[in-house]
C-alpha angles and dihedrals in degrees: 000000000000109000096186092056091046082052092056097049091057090048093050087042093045093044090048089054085060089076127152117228116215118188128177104198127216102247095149106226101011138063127249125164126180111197108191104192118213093264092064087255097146118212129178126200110206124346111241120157129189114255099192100050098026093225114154117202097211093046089060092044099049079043113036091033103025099230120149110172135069123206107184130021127203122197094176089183127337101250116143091250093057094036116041105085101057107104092067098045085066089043098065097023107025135228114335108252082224125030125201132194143116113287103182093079115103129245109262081047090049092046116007107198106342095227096118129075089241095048082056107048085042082063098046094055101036079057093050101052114068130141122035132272126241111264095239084071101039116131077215094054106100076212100070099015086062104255103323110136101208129186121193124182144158150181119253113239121250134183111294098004121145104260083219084072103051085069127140109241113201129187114196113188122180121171089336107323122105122191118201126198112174098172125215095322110133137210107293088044094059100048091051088044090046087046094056101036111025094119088057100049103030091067087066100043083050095054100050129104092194121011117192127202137218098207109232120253089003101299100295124168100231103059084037110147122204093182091051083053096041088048105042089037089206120219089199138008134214138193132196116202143086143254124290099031125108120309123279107237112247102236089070081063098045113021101076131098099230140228120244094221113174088253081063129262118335130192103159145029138177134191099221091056095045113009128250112351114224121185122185125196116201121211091260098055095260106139133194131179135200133202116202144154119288096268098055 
């Protein structure tokens, strides 16, 4: 018997069971993404639900997976379709431990009129986190979020800017695959953000085997960015909206490189052609995806 190969075979099956969970939830016309780490740290980038339907992502989470904490909190801009849904995030998984979002925006684009329950609770929160957090406990930290190498940026706000453009962009990359969500930021945003924080971002785009990306502002023509497509290279592009809304632009369609899954090649997915879009990396870099309806 060869110990030492045994050995092996226990290392590679222990280090495929640390695997991250990307979904990408079915909320029509909003944007709601859950990131479990390989550690079981939970983090959530934007906080759309779905109206007509009345699904809530966290509820099925706290639910369907039995998970009650959140560990990071993304707010990449405070628009109704990335916000709506927060109060009852915090309703079914409590208050983030860290909360993200831009705070140079001022206070009527943070919470409009504070007339809605969501434009509430945003204030409350924005008002409860204030200083930083040690890096050894930063969701962001590959140390304590079990091995994710995240990068999170934005532009300040200034008089008169697009509030599209004052997004959070986040890259998330785990064993070769790198996941980019830019928000709703739009083509003049992203040149001036590339501009600033390429040498922070580019590492990652250069170190990934297959990059996926979250189209901005769900895909629509007209904040369509050729630059944003010629720089991440996607493998693969998804969109999150519903019927009926403007067009998604072709190239998201197109553009990609494509994945050869066993079900054949894929370049795009939406979630109002196929239900909420859920991708898991192994520890060894094996990856699998689903498509399912909105409450799985």
């Amino acid at each position: 018997m060869d110990i030492q190969r045994i050995l092996t075979q226990i290392e590679r099956e222990n280090a495929a069971k640390k695997q991250m969970m990307f979904t990408l939830w079915d909320v029509g016309h909003g944007l709601s993404i859950w990131i479990q780490t390989p550690n079981g740290h939970n983090h959530w980038i934007d906080a759309g639900w779905y109206p007509e339907t009345g699904f809530c992502p966290a509820h099925h989470v706290r639910h369907h997976y039995g998970e009650t904490e959140l560990d990071y909190l993304v707010i990449s801009h405070p628009d109704l379709d990335h916000l709506h849904n927060l109060p009852k995030i915090i309703e079914h998984l409590g208050k983030p431990r860290v909360l993200r979002r831009n705070k140079s925006l001022p206070d009527r684009e943070k919470f409009g009129d504070e007339q809605h329950e969501y434009q509430k609770k945003y204030k409350e929160l924005d008002g409860s986190y204030g200083g930083g957090i040690e890096w050894s406990e930063n969701p962001r930290n590959p140390d304590y979020n079990g091995g994710v190498t995240i990068e999170a940026s934005c532009l300040s706000y200034r008089e008169g800017m697009n509030k599209n453009n004052t997004s959070i962009v986040m890259f998330y990359s785990y064993k070769g695959w790198l996941f980019c969500f830019p928000g709703d930021i739009e083509e003049a945003g992203w040149l001036e953000f590339w501009s600033k924080y390429a040498s922070d971002f580019q590492p990652l785009i250069d170190g990934a085997t297959y990059r996926i990306l979250v189209a901005p502002h769900h895909g629509r023509q007209s904040v369509y960015c050729q630059d944003m497509m010629d720089t991440i290279d996607p493998a693969m592009v998804l969109i999150s909206d519903k019927y009926g809304m403007e067009p998604t632009h072709d190239s998201f369609r197109t553009k990609p490189n494509g994945i050869a899954w066993t079900t054949g090649e894929k370049k795009f997915l939406s979630t109002k052609t196929g239900g909420r879009i859920q991708f898991t990396v192994k520890g060894d870099g094996q990856c699998n995806y689903s498509q399912a309806p909105t409450a799985s």
